[in-house]
C-alpha positions in Angstrom: -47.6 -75.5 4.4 -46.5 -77.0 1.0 -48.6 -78.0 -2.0 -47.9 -80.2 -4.9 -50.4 -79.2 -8.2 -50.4 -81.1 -11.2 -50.8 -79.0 -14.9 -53.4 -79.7 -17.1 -52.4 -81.2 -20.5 -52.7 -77.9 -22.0 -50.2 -76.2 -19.8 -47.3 -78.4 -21.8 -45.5 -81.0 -20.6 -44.6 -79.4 -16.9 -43.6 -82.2 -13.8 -45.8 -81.7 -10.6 -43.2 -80.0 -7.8 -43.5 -79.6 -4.3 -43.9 -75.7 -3.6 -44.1 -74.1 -0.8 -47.1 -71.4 0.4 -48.1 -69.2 3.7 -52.2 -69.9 4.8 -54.0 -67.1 4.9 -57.1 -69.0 6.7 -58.8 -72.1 6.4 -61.7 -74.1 7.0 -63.2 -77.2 7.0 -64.1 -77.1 2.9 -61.5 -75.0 2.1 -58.0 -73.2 2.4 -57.0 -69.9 1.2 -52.5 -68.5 0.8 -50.1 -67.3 -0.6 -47.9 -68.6 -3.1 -45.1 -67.4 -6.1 -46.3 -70.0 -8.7 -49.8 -69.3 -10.9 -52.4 -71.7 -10.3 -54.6 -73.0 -12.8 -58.3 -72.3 -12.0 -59.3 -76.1 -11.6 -55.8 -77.8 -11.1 -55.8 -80.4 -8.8 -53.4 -80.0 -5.6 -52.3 -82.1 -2.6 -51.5 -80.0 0.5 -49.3 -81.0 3.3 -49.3 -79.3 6.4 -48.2 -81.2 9.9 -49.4 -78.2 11.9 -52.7 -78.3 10.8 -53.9 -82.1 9.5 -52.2 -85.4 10.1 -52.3 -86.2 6.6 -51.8 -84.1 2.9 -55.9 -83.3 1.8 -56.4 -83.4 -1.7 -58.0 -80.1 -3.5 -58.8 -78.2 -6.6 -58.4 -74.5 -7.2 -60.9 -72.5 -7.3 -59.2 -69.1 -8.0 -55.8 -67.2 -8.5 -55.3 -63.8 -7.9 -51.9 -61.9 -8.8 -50.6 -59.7 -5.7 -47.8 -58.0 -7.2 -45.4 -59.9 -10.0 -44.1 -62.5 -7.7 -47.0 -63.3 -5.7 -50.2 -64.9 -5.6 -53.3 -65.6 -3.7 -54.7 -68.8 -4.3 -58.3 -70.2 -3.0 -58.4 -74.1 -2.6 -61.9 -76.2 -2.3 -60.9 -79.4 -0.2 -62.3 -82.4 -2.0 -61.6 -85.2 0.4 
């Protein structure tokens, strides 16, 4: 799967990016993975996955965990 997120103004003037992450589990309100890039609690996302849906669902992060320094488990709340 691969997520875009878009920063909050206070995170400076950052471009959304494409990045990719692995999917821990998912259901129908919500998808959990890893990732290497720290996710604003809040931060709106668009993930794309053409194994799982035909078209990228819009979300908003819930939480961020740090795994070890270059990885990180993210929960997602699906909001469309």
């Amino acid at each position: 799967m691969s997520y875009t997120a878009t920063p909050s103004a206070e995170a400076g003037p950052r471009k959304s990016e494409s990045v990719n992450g692995i999917t821990l589990n998912i259901s129908d309100c919500g998808i959990c993975f890893y990732t290497q890039s720290c996710l604003e609690e809040g931060m709106p996302v668009i993930i794309t996955s053409k194994a799982i849906w035909d078209e990228p669902r819009q979300g908003m992060v819930k939480w961020c965990r740090k795994i070890t320094e270059e990885l990180y488990r993210v929960g997602v709340t699906l909001t469309d």
